[in-house]
Structures are given as C-alpha cells and as structure tokens.
DOROBA-15321 format. One record per residue (C-alpha): residue in one letter; x, y, z. Coordinates in steps of 0.02 Angstrom, whole numbers, padded with zeros to 5 digits, always signed. Last residue first. Example, Ala and Ser with C-alpha at 12.3 -4.5 7.8 and 13.67 -1.06 7.14 Angstrom:
REM DOROBA-15321
S+00684-00053+00357
A+00615-00225+00390
REM end
This chain:
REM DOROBA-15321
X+04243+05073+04110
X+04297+05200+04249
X+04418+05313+04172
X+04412+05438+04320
X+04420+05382+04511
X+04299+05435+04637
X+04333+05423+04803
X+04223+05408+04941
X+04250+05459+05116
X+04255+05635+05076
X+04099+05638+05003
X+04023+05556+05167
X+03934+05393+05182
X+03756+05345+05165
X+03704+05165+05136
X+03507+05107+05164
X+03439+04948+05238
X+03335+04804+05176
X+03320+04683+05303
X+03349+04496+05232
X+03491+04428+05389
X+03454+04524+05516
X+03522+04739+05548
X+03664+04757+05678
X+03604+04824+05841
X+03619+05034+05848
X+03748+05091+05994
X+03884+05003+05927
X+03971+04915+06043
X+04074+04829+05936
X+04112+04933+05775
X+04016+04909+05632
X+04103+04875+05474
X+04004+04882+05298
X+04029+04772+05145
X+03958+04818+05002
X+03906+04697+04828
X+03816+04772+04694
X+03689+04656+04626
X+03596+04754+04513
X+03584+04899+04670
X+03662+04849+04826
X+03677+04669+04899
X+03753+04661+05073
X+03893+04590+05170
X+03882+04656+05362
X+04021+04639+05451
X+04034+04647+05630
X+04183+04730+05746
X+04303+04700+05886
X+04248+04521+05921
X+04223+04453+05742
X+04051+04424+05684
X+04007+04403+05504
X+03830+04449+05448
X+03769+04398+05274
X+03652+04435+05133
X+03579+04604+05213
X+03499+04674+05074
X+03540+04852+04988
X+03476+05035+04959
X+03557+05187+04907
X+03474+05377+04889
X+03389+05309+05072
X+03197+05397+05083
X+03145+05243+05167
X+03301+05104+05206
X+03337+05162+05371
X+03529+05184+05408
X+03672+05105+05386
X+03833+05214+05383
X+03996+05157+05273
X+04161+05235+05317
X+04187+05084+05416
X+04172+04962+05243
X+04309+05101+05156
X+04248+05178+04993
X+04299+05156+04828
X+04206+05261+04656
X+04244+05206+04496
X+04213+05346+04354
X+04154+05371+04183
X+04113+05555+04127
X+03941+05617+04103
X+03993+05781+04163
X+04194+05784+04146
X+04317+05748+04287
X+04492+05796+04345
X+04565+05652+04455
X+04557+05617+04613
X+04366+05671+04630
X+04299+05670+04798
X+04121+05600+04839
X+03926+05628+04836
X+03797+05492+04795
X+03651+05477+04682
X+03564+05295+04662
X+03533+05234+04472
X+03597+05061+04497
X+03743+05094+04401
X+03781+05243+04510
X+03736+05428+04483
X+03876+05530+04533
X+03875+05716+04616
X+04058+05782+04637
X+04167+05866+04758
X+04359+05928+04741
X+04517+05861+04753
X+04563+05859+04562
X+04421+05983+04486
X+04226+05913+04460
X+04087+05924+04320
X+03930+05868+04362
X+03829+05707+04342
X+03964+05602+04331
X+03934+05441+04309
X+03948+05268+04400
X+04039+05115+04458
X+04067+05039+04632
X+04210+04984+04725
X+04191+04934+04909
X+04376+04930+04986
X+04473+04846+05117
X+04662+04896+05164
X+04777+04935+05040
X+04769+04843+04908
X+04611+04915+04857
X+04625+05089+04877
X+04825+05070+04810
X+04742+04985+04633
X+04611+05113+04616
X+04726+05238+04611
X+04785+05389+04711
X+04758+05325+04879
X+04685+05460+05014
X+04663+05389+05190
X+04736+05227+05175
X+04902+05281+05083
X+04924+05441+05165
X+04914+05336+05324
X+05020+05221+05292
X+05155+05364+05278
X+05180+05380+05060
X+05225+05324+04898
X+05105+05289+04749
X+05081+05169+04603
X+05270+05138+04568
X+05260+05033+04419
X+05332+04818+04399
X+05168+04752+04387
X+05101+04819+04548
X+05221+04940+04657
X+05153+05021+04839
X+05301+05108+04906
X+05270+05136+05102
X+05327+05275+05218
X+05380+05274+05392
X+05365+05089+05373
X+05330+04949+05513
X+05136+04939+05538
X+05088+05002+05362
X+05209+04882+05289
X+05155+04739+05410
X+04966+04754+05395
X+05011+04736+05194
X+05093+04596+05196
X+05185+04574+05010
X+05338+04617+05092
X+05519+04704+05066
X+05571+04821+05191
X+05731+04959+05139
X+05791+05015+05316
X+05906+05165+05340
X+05992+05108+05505
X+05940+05226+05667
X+06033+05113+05808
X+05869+05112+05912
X+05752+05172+05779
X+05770+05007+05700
X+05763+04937+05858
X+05602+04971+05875
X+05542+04948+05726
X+05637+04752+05734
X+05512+04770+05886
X+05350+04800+05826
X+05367+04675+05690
X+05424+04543+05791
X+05277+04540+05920
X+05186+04527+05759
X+05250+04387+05678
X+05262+04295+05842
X+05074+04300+05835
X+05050+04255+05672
X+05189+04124+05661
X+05346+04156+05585
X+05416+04134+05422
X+05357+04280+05339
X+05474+04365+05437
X+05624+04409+05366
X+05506+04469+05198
X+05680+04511+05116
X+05765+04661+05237
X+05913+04770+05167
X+05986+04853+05320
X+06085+05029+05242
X+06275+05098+05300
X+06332+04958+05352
X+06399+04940+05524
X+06495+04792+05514
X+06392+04697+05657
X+06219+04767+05561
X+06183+04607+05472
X+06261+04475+05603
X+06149+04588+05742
X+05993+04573+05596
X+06019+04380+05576
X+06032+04358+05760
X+05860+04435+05773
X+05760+04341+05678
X+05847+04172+05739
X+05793+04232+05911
X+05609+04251+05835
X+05614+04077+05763
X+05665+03995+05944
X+05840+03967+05958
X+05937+03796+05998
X+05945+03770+05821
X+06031+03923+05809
X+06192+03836+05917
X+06200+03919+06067
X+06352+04032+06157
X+06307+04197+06110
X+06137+04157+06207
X+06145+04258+06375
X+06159+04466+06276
X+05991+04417+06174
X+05931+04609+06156
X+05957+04631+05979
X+06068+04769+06038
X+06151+04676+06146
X+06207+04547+06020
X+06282+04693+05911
X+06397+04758+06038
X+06455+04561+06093
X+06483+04549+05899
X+06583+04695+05885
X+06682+04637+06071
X+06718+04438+05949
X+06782+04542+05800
X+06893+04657+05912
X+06979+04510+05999
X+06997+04402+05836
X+07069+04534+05726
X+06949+04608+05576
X+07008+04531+05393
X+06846+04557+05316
X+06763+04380+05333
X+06806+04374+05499
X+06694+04530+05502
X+06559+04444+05433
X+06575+04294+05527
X+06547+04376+05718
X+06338+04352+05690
X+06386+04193+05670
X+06520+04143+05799
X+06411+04226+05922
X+06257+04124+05869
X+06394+03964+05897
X+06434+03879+05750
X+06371+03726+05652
X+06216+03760+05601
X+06279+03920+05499
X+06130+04056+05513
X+06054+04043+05336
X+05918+04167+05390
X+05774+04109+05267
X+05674+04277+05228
X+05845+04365+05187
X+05938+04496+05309
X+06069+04603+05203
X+06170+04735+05270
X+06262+04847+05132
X+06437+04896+05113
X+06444+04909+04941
X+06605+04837+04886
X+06536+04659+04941
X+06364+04659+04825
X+06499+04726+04672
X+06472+04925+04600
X+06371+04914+04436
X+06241+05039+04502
X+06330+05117+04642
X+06334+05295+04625
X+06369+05364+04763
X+06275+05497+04847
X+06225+05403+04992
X+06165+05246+04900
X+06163+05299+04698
X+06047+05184+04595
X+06063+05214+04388
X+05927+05178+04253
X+05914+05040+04111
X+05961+04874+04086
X+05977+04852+04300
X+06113+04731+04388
X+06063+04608+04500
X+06144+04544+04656
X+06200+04728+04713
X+06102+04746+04846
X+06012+04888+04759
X+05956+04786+04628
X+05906+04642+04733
X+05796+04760+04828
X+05724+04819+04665
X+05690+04627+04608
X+05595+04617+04777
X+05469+04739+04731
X+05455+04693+04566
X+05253+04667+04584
X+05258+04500+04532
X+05193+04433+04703
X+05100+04555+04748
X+05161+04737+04830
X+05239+04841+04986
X+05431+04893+04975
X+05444+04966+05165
X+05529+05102+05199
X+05608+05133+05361
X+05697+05306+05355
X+05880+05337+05425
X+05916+05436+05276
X+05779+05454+05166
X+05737+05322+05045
X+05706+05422+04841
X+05607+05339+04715
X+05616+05323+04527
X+05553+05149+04443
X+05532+05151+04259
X+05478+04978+04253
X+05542+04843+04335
X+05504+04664+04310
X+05479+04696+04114
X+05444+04524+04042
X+05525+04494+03873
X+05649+04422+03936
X+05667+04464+04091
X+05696+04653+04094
X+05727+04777+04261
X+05725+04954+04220
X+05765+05076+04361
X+05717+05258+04311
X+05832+05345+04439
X+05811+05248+04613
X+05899+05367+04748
X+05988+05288+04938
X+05982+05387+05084
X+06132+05360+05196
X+06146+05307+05391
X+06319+05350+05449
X+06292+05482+05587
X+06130+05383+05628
X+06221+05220+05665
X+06362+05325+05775
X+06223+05400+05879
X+06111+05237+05884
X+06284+05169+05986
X+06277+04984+05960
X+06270+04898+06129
REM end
C-alpha cells in the first residue's frame, strides 16, 4: 500500500493569481485568485458555466490562461506542459483501456515514463491496495462494477505519485446510491495517502460532503470560499445562500440603520416586521433581500404573528415534512419540520404564522 507518510511529505499547495480565462468574447474565468492548501480536499462547486472546470483544466495544464499566473508548490507553472507537471488526473469518463488487464492500466503511466517492468508492475500492486481491490489486477474493466472502475482510475492516477489528484465530476456517472458510498470513501482515502485534491462538481451535497473547503464560482467569479459549513451557515451573497442548500428569499426595507454582522429591523413587502443579520453595511430605508433556511423557520399560531401565510401544500418525506406556504402578496416559504415533531403539521388552508431568529436570517444589501 501507498505509504500516506511519503504522499503527505510530497503533497503541494497550488496558488490561482487573477486567472483570466476568454472565449471569445465570453469570459470563462474571471479574475480568479485562490489558494489549495497542502494536502487539502477542495472541491470546485458551481453551474454549468460557472468556470469551474475551465480552472481545473488550467491547472492541468490543458489550457493555458490570457491573464494571471498558477504556481503548484511554489512553482510557477502556468505555461509549463500537462506531462512536465506531474499532476494526477481522474476525468468523469475513466478511459480505462478495454483491452488490458486493471493492473496493466493503472501500471501504464509509468510504462509510459520509462519505469522497468518489475518495479512498474510492485507500484501498481502498491497503488491497487490502496484502492482496496488487491484480487482484481487481473480483470479486464469491463469485468468491474462502476465503483471498481472509480477506483482503478484514482490507483492509475496516484501510481506515479503526483504531487496533486485533479478530479472532473468522477462520479457523476454512478448511481445515487453508489454515488454516495463512493463519495465517502474516495474521502477516505484521500486522507489515507494525504494527496492535495482539487474536486470539480456541480453537486452540491457532494462538495459539502467531500471538501475541507469549497469554492463556490457562478459566471466565471469566486463568490466565496470556505468549510461547508461556513458556507451554509453564513454565505456572503445571495447567490452562495441559494446554491447552497435551500433558501426562502424575501424582499424588504430597512427600518434602522445596521453595521456588517450586526442586527436589523426590516419591514417586508407585505408590510410584516422581522429581525435579521446584516452582511453588508446598511442604510434606514435601504433595499435589502433577506434568505432564510426552511428549518430555521418556526410555525406558530397565526394571532398576534408579525408574518402570516397559508398552507398551500404539505410534502412528506420520511425524515422531515415540508410545508409550502403563501406569505404576504404571494410570498412563497417553505418550512422543514423534523419527524417527530412534537407539534402535528398544520392542513392544507390553515393560516399559520413564521417566526425565526435574527441570526437565522440574512439580510443582503442592494435588494431591488
């Protein structure tokens, strides 16, 4: 087995200086800056267009910025070749060759660089019991279930020892509950041989699942980086809150004047008054958008309630219910309550009120 020792002792951080990205007239990437700790997972989390996987493909080397520089462990490697930069790569499709043996693949890379027979084949022995599949060197991949196939294409991406795993959405292949056994343990062994991990997917359960940290990028920006929970728990715009997780947005104004991080009175569209936390600096009378989490959200009785709203819908789900209601001039909320609540979930027509906590809400300046 890999020694996670020797893999630590050579992971590297890698530093984004003001990546630009151009096609055409379309900029992919945008002024992107961001720093991967050594022997960190970090997981590049956004839509489709976001750029995330255009700055994986920068730092593998198979595209080349117009502006900005990318240094992995120091060195600067922005215009360095994909095979002088001694980077593992795992793509979404695993292009394991048909023809040979899963030992004979994961062992091609270092055929590849000129390593002897004997040594090449005891590397790829290493690397196969690491991935944990020590009694299938001898099958063909399409003898391999999808999960194997996973995990052959990490042990032929970490048999050289790179000093970073590159990872393109490896598993959006797999089925849902595969997907997830699979996710847990490529973290696992992750940690195992302690690779710096760059993650690219547009799932956002998986980023927060897998990543130490996440990068959140829409439109070709960094909006925020930060653990999953950072992210969740205290997003700095309104496009992280509602990426991230699910989110009730609601507009308002300021009633008082509030500092960055600090409480404030609003007076919603639908002339209710609630508390929350401004994250950004804000002005009486000021614009804002206010998010707030469906569990954050407490029902109680509708008399003397700041907030009101009908029950239009009640979704059941196991773990939890979901209520879908309509607030003030239509405003639409969604509220989680946990199963085995002690209070039964409201029917279908009751009028209910909303309370939640200023903390649990927050407001967001330049709200049109």
């Amino acid at each position: 087995m890999l020694q996670s020792t020797e893999a630590s002792s050579r992971s590297v951080g890698i530093e984004l200086r003001d990546i630009v990205k151009r096609f055409g007239s379309v900029a992919a990437v945008d002024g992107v800056s961001l720093d991967v700790r050594p022997g960190e997972f970090l997981a590049l989390l956004g839509p489709s267009g976001s750029g995330k996987t255009t700055i994986l493909m920068a730092i593998a080397g198979f595209e080349y910025p117009d502006a900005g520089s990318i240094l992995v462990g120091g060195e600067d490697v922005t215009w360095v070749p994909p095979n002088k930069r001694n980077l593992g790569m795992v793509f979404q499709k695993y292009t394991l060759f048909p023809h040979m043996s899963v030992l004979e693949n994961i062992a091609f890379p270092l055929k590849m660089r000129g390593v002897g027979r004997a040594e090449r084949e005891d590397r790829a022995r290493a690397a196969l019991a690491t991935v944990r599949l020590d009694a299938y060197g001898d099958r063909k991949p399409s003898q391999l279930s999808g999960g194997q196939q996973q995990r052959v294409a990490i042990a032929r991406a970490i048999v050289y020892k790179p000093r970073v795993l590159l990872m393109d959405e490896p598993l959006s292949a797999l089925d849902k509950n595969l997907r997830e056994e699979m996710q847990i343990e490529t973290k696992h062994l992750q940690r195992e041989i302690g690779v710096t991990v760059v993650f690219v997917t547009h799932d956002q359960t998986e980023a927060l699942t897998m990543a130490d940290r996440v990068a959140v990028l829409d439109q070709g920006k960094l909006q925020q980086v930060g653990s999953p929970q950072d992210l969740y728990e205290t997003p700095r715009t309104p496009f992280v809150a509602g990426f991230i997780g699910e989110t009730n947005f609601c507009a308002g104004t300021v009633r008082d004047a509030g500092a960055s991080g600090g409480p404030v009175t609003v007076v919603l569209d639908g002339g209710a008054l609630v508390a929350a936390t401004a994250v950004d600096p804000v002005a009486a009378g000021g614009r804002v958008r206010l998010a707030v989490r469906p569990e954050r959200l407490a029902v109680v009785a509708a008399d003397g309630a700041a907030l009101t709203a009908r029950v239009n819908e009640a979704i059941y789900a196991g773990n939890a219910t979901t209520l879908i209601l309509e607030g003030p001039n239509g405003l639409p909320f969604r509220v989680r309550l946990p199963a085995g609540s002690q209070h039964a979930a409201p029917a279908l027509g009751d009028q209910v009120g909303l309370r939640w906590s200023a903390e649990d809400a927050r407001a967001f300046g330049d709200a049109p």
